[in-house]
C-alpha positions in Angstrom: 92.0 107.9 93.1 88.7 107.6 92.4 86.3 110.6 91.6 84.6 112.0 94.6 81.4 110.1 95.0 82.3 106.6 93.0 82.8 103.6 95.2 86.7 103.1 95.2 87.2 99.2 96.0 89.5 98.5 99.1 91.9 95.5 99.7 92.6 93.2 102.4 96.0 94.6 102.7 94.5 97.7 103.5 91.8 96.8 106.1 94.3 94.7 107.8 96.8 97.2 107.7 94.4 99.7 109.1 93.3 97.3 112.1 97.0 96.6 113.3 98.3 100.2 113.0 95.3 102.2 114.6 97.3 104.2 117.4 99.9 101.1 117.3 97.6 99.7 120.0 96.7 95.8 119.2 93.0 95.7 118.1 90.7 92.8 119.9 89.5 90.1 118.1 86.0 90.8 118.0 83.5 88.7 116.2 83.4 91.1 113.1 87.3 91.1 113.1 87.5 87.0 113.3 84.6 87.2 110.6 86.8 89.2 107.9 89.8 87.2 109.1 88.0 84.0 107.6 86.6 86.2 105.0 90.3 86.7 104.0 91.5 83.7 104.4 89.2 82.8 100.9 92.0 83.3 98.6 92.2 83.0 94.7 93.7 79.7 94.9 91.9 76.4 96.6 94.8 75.1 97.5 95.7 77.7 99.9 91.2 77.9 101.3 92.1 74.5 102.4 94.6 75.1 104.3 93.6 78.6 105.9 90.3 78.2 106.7 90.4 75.2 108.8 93.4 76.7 110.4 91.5 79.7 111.7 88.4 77.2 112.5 90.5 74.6 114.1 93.6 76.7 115.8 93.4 80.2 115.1 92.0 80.6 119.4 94.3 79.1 120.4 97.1 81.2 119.3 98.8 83.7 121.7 97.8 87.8 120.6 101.0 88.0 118.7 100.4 85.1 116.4 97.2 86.6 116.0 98.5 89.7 114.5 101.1 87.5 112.6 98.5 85.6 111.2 96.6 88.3 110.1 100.2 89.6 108.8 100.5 86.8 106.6 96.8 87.1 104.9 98.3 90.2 103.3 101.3 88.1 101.4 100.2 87.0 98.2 99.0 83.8 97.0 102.3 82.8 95.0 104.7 83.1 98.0 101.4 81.7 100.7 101.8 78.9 98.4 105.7 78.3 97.5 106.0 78.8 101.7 103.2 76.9 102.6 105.1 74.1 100.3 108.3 74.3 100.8 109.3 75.3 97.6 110.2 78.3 99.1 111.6 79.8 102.7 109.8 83.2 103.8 112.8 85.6 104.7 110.7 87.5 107.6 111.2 84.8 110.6 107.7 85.6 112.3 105.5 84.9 108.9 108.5 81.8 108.5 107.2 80.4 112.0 103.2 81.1 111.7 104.1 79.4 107.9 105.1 76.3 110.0 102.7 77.0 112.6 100.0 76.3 110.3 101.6 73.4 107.8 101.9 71.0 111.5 98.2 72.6 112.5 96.7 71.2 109.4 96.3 67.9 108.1 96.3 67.9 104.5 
């Protein structure tokens, strides 16, 4: 923990996790919200920015409230397994991230 007064940096793990579990009501997706969701979907690989981002331009609306929060979900994996499952090098064992995983490799056009 940092020392009282010094900036203590916070992940996107931990904003999202904030969001989704805030009186385990389901936050709207406000314009701020969808702003850090693209925000997030910048990763530390360019393989996987191609593929987010014009998923959440392109498809991310049209996605039921659910999907929504699995999607956001699925920002907080990271980028090794986002890759491996976005490739199918690799099969995510939690079956909701497994379907938005496919959700997004039809969505896309790479």
């Amino acid at each position: 923990m940092a020392p009282s007064g010094q900036y203590q940096p916070v992940s996107n793990r931990d904003i999202f996790a904030a969001m989704t579990i805030l009186h385990n009501q389901p936050v709207m997706f406000t314009a701020k919200r969808y702003a850090r969701l693209k925000w997030a979907c910048r990763r530390g690989m360019l393989e996987l920015d191609v593929l987010l981002l014009p998923f959440v331009e392109e498809a991310f609306n049209d996605l039921s409230e659910q999907d929504k929060e699995t999607f956001e979900r699925l920002l907080t994996c990271d980028d090794p397994d986002l890759f491996a499952w976005i490739m199918g090098h690799q099969t995510c064992q939690d079956p909701e991230l497994a379907r938005m995983v496919d959700t997004i490799v039809s969505r896309v056009k790479v």
